[in-house]
C-alpha positions in Angstrom: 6.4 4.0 -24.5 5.0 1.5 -26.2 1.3 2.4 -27.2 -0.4 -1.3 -27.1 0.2 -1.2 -23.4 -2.6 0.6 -21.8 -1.5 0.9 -18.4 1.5 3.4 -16.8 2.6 3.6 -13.5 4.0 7.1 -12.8 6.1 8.2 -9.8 9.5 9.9 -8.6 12.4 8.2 -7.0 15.5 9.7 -5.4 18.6 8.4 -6.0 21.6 9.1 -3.4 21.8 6.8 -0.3 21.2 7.2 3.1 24.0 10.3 5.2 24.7 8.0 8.1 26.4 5.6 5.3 28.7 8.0 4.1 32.0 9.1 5.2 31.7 11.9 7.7 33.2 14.8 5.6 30.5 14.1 2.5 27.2 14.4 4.8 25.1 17.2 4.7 22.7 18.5 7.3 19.1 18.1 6.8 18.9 16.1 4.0 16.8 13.2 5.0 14.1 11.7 3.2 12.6 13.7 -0.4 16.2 16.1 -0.2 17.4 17.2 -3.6 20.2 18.7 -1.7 22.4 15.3 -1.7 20.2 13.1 -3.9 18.8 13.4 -7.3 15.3 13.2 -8.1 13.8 10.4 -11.0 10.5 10.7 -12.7 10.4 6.8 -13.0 7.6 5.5 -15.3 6.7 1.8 -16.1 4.7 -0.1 -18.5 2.5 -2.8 -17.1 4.1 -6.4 -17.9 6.3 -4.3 -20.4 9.1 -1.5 -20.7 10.2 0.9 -18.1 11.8 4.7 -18.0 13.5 6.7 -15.2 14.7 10.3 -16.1 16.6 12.4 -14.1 14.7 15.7 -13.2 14.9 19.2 -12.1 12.1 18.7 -9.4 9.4 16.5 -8.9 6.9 19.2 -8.8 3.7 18.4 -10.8 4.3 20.3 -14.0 7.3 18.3 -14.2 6.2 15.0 -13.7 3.6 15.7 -15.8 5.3 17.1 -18.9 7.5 13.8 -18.3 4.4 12.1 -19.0 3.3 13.4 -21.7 6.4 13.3 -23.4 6.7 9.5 -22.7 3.0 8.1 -22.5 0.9 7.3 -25.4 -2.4 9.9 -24.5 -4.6 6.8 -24.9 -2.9 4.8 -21.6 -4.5 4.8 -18.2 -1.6 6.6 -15.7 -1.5 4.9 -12.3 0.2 6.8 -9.5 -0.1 7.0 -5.7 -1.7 10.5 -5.6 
């Protein structure tokens, strides 16, 4: 990311939809919510007023997300997340 920014936001997404909207022989029990066992998980990370990055994941466990980060984010940038 671009390093003249100085403020991130970091967090996860899931990407997958909702079960009750898909046809009856594709649902999955028990997959509501944070599931990675029908959706796949984003480490999404944006640039105030600037340039944003989703990746696709393994987990969203905090080594991950934060190896995400410092792959991505100038070490010099605040990193805004909800936790």
């Amino acid at each position: 990311m671009n390093p003249s920014y100085d403020t991130v936001e970091a967090d996860e997404a899931y990407i997958g939809g909702k079960e009750k909207n898909k046809h009856a022989d594709k649902r999955q029990e028990r997959t509501q919510g944070q599931s990675t066992k029908s959706k796949t998980p984003l480490a999404v990370l944006v640039e105030r007023d600037g340039n944003s990055r989703a990746a696709k994941v393994a987990s969203t466990d905090t080594k991950t997300l934060k190896e995400n980060i410092r792959k991505n984010v100038d070490k010099s940038a605040k990193i805004m997340t909800d936790e």
